[in-house]
PASEBA-1860 file (N, C-alpha, C; in nm, 3 decimals):
! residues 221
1> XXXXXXXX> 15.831/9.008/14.287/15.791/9.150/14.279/15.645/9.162/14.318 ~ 15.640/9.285/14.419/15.458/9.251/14.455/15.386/9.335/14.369 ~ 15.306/9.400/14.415/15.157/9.436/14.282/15.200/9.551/14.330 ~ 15.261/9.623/14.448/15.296/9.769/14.507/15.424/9.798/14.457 ~ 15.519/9.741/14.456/15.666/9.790/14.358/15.624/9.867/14.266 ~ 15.726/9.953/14.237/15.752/10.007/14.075/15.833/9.908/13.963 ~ 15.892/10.003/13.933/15.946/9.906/13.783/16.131/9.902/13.842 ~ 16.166/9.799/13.804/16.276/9.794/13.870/16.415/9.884/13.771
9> XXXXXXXX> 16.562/9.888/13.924/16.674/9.932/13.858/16.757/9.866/13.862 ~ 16.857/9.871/13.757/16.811/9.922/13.644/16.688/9.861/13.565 ~ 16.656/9.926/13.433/16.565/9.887/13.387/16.601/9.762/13.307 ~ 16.515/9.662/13.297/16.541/9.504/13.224/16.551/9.540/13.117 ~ 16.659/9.485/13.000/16.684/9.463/12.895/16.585/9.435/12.766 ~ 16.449/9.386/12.804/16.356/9.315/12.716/16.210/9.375/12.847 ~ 16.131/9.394/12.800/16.006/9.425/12.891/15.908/9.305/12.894 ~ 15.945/9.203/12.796/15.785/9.145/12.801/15.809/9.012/12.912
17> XXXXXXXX> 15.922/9.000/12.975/15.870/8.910/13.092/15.811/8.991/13.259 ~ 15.845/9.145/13.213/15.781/9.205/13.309/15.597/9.195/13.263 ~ 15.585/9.233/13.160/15.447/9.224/13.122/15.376/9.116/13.156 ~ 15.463/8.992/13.155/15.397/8.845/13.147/15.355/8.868/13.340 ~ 15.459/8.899/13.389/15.433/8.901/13.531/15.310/8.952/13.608 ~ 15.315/9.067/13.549/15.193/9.136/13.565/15.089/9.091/13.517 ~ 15.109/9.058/13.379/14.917/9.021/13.370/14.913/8.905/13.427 ~ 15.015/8.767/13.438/14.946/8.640/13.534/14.912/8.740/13.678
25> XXXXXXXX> 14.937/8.823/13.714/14.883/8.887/13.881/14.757/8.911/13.887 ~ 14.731/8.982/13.765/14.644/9.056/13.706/14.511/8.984/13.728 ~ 14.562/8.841/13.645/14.443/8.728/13.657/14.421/8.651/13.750 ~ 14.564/8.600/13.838/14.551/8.520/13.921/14.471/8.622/14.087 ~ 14.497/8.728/14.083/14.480/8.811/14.196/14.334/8.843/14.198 ~ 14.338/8.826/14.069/14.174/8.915/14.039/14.110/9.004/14.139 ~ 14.156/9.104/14.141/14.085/9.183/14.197/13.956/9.288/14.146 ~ 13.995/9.284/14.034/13.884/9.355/13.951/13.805/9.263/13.835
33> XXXXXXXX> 13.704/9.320/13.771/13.626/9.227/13.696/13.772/9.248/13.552 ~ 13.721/9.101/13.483/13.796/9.117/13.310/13.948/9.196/13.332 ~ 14.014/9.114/13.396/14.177/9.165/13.383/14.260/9.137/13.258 ~ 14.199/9.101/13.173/14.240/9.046/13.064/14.150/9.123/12.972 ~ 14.109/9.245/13.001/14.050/9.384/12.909/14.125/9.446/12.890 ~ 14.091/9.526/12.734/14.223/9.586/12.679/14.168/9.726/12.609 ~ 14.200/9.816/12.615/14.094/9.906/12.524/14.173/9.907/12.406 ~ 14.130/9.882/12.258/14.205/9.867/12.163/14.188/10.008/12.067
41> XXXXXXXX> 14.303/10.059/12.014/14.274/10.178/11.915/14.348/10.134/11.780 ~ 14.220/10.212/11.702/14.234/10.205/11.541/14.221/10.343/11.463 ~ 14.255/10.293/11.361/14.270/10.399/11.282/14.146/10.413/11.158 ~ 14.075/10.532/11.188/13.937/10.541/11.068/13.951/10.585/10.926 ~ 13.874/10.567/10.822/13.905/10.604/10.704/13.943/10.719/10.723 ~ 13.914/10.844/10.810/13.941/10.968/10.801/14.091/10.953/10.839 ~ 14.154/10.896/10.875/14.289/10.922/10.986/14.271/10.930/11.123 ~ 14.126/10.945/11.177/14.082/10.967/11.289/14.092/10.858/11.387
49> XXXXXXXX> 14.102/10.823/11.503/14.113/10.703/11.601/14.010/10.650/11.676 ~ 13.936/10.541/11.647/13.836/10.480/11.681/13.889/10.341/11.844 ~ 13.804/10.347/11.890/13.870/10.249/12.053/13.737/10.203/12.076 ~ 13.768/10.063/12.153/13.684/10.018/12.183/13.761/9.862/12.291 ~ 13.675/9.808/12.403/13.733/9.711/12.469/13.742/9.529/12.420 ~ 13.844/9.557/12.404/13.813/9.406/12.327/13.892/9.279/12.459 ~ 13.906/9.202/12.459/13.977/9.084/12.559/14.097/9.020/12.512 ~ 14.231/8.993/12.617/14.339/8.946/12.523/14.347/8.839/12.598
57> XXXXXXXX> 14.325/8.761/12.511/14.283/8.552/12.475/14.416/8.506/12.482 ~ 14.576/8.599/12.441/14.687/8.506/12.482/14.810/8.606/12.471 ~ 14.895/8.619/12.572/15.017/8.674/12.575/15.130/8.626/12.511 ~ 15.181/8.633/12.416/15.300/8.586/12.328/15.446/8.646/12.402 ~ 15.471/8.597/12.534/15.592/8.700/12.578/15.746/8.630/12.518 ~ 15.721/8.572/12.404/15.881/8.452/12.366/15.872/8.573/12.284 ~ 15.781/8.585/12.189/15.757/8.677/12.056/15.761/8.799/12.043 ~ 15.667/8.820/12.164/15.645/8.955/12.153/15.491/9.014/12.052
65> XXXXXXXX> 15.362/8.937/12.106/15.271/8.963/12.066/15.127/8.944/12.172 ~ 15.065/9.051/12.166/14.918/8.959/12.206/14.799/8.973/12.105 ~ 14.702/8.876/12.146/14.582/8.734/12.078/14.462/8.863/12.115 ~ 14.400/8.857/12.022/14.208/8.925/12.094/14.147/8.847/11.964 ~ 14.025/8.831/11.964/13.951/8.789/11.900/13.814/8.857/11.846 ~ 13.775/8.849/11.715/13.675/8.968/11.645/13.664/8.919/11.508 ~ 13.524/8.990/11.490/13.472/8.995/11.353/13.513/9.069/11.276 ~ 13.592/8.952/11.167/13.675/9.029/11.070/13.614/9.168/10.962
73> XXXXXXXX> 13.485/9.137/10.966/13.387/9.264/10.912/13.329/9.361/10.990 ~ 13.373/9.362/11.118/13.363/9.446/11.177/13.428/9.577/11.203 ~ 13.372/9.726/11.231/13.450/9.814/11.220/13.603/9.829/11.239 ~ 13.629/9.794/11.334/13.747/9.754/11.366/13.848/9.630/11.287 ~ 13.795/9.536/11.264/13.838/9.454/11.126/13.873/9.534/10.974 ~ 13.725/9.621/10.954/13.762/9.706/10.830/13.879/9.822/10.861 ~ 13.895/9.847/10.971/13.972/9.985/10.970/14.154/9.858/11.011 ~ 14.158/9.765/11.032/14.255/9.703/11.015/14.335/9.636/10.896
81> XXXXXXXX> 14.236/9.607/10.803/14.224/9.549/10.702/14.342/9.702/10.591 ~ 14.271/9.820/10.629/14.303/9.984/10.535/14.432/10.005/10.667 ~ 14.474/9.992/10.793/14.571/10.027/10.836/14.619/9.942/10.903 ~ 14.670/9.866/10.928/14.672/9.777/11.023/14.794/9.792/11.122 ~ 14.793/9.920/11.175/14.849/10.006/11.332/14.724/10.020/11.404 ~ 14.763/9.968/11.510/14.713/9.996/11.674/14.763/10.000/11.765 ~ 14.700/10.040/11.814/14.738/10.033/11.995/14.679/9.975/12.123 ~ 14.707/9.952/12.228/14.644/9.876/12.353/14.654/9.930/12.448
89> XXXXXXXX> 14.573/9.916/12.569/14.655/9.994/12.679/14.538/9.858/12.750 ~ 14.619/9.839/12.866/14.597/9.742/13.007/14.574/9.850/13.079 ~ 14.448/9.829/13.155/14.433/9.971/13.327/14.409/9.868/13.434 ~ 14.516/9.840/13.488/14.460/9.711/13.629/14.452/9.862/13.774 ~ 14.352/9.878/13.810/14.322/9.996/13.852/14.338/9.940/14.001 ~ 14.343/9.809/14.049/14.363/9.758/14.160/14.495/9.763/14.216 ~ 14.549/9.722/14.096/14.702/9.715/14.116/14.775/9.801/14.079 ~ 14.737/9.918/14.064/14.798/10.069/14.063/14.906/10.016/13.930
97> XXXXXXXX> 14.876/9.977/13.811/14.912/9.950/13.672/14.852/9.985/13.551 ~ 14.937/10.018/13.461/14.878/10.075/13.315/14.974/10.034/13.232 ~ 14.957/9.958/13.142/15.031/9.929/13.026/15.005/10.002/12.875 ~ 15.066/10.033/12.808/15.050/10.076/12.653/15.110/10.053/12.581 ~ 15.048/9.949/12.486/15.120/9.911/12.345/15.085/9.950/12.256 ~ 15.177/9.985/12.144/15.197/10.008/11.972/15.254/9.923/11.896 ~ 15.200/9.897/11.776/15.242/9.762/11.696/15.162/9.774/11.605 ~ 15.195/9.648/11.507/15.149/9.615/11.401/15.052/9.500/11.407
105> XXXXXXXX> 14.971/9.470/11.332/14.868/9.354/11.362/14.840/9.306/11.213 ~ 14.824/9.138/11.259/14.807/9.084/11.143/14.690/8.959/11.168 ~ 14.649/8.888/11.122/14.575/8.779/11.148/14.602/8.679/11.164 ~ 14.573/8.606/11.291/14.597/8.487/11.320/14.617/8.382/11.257 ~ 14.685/8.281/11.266/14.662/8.144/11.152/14.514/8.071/11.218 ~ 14.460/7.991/11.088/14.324/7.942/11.071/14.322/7.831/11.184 ~ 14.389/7.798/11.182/14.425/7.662/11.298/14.440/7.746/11.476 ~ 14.493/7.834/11.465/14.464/7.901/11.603/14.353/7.946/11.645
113> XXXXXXXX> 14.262/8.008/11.522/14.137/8.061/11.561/14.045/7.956/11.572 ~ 14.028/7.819/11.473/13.995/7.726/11.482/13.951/7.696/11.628 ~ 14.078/7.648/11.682/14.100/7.563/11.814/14.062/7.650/11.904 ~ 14.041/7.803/11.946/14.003/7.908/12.005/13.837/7.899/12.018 ~ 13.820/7.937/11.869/13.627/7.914/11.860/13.603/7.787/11.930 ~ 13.627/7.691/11.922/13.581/7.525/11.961/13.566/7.570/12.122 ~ 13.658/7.661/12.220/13.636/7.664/12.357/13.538/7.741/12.415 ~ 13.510/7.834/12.266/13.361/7.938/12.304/13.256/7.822/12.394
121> XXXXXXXX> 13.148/7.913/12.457/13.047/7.874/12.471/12.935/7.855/12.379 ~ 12.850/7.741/12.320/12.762/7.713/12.202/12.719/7.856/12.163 ~ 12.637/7.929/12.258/12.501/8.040/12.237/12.670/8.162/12.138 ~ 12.746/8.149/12.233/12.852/8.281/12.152/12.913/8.222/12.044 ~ 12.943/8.109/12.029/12.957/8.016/11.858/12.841/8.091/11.751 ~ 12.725/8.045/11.807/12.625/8.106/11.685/12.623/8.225/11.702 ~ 12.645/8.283/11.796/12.611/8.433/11.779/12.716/8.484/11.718 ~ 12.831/8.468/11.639/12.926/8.489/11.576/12.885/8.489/11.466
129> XXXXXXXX> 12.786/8.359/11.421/12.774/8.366/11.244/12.635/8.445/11.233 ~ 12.551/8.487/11.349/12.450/8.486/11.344/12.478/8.715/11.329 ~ 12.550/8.757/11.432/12.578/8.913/11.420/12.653/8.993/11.260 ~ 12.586/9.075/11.237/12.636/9.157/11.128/12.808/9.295/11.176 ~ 12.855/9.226/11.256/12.862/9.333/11.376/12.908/9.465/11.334 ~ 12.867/9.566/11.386/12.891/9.694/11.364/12.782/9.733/11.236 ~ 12.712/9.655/11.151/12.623/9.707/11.063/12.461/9.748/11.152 ~ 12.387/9.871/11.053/12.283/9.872/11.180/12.215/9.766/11.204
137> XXXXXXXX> 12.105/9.821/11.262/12.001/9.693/11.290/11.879/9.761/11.329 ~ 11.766/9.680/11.232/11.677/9.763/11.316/11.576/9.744/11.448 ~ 11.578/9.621/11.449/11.535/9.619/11.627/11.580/9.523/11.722 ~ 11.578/9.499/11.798/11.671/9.422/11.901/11.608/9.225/11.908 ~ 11.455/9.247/11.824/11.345/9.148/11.762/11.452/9.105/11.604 ~ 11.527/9.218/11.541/11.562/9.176/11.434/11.671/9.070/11.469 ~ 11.790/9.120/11.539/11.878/9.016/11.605/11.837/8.887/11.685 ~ 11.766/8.867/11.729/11.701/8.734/11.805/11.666/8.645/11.687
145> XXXXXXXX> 11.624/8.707/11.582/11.547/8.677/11.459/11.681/8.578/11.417 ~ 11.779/8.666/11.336/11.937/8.640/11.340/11.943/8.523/11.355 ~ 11.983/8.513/11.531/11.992/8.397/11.603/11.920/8.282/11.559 ~ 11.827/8.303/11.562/11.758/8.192/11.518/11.749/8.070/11.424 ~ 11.792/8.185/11.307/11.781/8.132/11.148/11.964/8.072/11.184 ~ 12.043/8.161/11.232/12.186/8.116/11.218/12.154/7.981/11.285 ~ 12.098/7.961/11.403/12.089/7.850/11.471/12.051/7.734/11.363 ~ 11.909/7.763/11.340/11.911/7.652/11.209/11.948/7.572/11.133
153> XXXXXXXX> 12.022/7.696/11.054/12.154/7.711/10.967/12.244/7.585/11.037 ~ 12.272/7.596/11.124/12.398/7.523/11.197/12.322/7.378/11.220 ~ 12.172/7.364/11.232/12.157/7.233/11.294/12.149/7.241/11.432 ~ 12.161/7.315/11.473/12.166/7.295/11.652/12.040/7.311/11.720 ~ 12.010/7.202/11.782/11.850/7.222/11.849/11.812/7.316/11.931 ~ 11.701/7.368/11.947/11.652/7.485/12.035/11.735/7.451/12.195 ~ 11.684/7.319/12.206/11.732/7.306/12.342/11.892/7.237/12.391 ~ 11.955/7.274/12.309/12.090/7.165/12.276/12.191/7.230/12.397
161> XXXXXXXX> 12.253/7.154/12.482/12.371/7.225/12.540/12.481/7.227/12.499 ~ 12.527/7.204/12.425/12.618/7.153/12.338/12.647/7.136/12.174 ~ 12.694/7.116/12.083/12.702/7.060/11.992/12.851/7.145/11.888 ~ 12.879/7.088/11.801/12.978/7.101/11.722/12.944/7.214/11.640 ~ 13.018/7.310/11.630/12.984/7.402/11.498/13.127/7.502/11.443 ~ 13.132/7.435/11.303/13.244/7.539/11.256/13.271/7.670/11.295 ~ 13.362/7.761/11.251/13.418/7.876/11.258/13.366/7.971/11.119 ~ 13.312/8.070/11.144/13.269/8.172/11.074/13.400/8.217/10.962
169> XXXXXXXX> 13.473/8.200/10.857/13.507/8.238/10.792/13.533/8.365/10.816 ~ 13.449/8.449/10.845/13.450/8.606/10.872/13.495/8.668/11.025 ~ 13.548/8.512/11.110/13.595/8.561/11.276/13.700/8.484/11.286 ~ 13.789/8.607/11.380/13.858/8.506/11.380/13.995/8.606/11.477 ~ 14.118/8.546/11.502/14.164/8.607/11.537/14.281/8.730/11.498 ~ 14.310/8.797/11.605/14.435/8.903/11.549/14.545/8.867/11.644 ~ 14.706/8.902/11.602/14.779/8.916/11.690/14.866/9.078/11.689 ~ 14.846/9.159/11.804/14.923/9.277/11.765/15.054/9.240/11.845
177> XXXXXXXX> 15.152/9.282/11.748/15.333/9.308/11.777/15.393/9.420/11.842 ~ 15.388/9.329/11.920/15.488/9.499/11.979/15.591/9.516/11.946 ~ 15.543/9.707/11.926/15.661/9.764/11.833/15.735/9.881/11.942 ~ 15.628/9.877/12.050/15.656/9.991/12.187/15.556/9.956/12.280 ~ 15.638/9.960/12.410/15.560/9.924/12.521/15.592/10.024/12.631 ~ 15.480/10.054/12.712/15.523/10.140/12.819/15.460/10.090/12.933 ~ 15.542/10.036/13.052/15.517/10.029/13.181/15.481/10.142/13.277 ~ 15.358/10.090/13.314/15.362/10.238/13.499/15.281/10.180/13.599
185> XXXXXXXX> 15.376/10.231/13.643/15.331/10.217/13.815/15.309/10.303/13.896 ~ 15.202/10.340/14.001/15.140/10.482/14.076/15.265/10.487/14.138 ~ 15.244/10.575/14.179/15.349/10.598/14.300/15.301/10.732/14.390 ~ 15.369/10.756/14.513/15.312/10.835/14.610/15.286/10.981/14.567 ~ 15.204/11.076/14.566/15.179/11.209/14.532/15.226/11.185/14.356 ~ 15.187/11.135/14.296/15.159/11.153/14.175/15.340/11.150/14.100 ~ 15.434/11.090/14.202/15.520/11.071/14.133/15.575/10.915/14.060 ~ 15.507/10.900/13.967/15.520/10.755/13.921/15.633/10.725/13.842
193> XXXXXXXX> 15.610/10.584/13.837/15.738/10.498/13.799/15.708/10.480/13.673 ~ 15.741/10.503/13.553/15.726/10.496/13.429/15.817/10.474/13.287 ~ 15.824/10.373/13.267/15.939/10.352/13.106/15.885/10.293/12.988 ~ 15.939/10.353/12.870/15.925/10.256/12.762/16.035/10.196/12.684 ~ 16.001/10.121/12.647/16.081/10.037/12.555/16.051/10.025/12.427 ~ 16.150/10.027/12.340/16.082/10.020/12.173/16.184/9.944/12.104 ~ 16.117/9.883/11.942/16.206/9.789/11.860/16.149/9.810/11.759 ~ 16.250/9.738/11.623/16.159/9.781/11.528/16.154/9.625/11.445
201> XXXXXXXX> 16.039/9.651/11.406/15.948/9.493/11.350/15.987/9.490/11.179 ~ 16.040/9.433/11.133/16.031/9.433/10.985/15.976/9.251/10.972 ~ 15.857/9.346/10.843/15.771/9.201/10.806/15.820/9.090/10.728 ~ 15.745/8.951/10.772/15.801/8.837/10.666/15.717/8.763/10.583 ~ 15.740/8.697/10.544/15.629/8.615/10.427/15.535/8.558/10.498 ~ 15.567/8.497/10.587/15.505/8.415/10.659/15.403/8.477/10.789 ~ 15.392/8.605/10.784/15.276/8.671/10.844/15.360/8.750/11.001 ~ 15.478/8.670/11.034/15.521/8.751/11.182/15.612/8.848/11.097
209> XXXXXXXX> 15.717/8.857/11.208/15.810/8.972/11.232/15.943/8.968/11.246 ~ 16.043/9.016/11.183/16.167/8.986/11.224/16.177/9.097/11.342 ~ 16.205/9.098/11.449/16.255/9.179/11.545/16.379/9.228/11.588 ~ 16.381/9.369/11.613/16.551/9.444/11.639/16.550/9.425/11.844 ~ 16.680/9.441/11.828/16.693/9.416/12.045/16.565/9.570/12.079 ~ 16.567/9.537/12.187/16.476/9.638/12.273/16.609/9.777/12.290 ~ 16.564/9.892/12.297/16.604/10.014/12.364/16.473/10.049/12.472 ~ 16.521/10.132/12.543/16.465/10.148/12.692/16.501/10.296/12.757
217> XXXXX> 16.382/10.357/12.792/16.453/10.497/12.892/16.315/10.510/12.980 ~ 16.352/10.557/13.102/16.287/10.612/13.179/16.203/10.765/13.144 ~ 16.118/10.726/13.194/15.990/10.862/13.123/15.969/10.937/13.270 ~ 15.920/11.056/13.211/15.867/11.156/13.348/15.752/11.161/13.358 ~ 15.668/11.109/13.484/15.535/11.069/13.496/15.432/11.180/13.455
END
């Protein structure tokens, strides 16, 4: 299937090996910067919807989940923590594609985020234990400051390229479930190719999801 197709007929039974398709294009094609950007939405103490771009670190298409990574005290952490519904949307603007997901989100196991942090780069390791994120700050001298002392903290030399450093307790990862997905594709004079698919997730002890089969209908662009 090329990056110019629509969504095929009939429509596939399950969506997420279409998804998988697309985002390896996405990355391998690269045509645009960060194809693996996601704008993520939350839900605020008010009920109100807070967004912001976060990066998705791993596609779960057996499951039916994707990976981003964040500070669990961060706005977005706290407003997950009080609701934990969101949403995603993919814009590959090259490849005339838009994805949108709804789901549930839960937190990664310690051993995934673990092995994740270890591939960071050193300077974004400390700058993890070193950011308050989303709390104010008062000068851009105060954060360097941060850095510094976190650096310390850790042992790591001013000039070090390298070195070992745990995982922040407070970072770490999320996985959101898809609970609804919607495919689109441009199409000529604004008549696009567009479907969703939905299931429903009931929770288990063990942090995933039991999942129902996919339903599917074609949408009007």
């Amino acid at each position: 299937m090329s990056a110019e197709e629509g969504l095929p007929e009939p429509l596939p039974a399950e969506p997420l090996s279409l998804l998988r398709r697309w985002f390896q294009q996405a990355c391998e094609l690269r045509l645009q910067p960060n194809p693996d950007a996601m704008t993520l939405a939350t839900v605020g103490a008010d009920g109100g919807p807070s967004a912001r771009v976060v990066l998705c670190k791993h596609l779960c298409a057996e499951h039916g989940y994707v990976v981003f990574y964040t500070n669990y005290q961060s706005r977005k952490g706290r407003e997950l923590l009080r609701d934990p519904r969101a949403a995603a949307v993919f814009h590959w603007d090259a490849l005339q594609r838009q994805v949108r997901i709804e789901g549930r989100v839960v937190r990664s196991p310690a051993e995934e985020s673990d092995q994740y942090f270890a591939t960071r780069p050193l300077q974004s390791r400390i700058g993890a234990w070193a950011s308050l994120q989303s709390e104010p700050l008062a000068s851009r001298a105060t954060l360097l400051e941060q850095v510094r002392k976190a650096q310390e903290r850790l042992g790591v030399p001013p000039d070090a390229a390298d070195a070992a450093t745990p995982r922040p307790p407070h970072w770490g990862g999320y996985r959101l479930w898809i609970e609804s997905i919607e495919l689109w594709a441009e199409g000529q004079g604004r008549i696009h190719d567009r479907a969703v698919w939905r299931r429903r997730l009931t929770g288990l002890e063990d942090g995933s999801f039991d999942v129902s089969s996919w339903s599917s209908t074609r949408l009007n662009p």
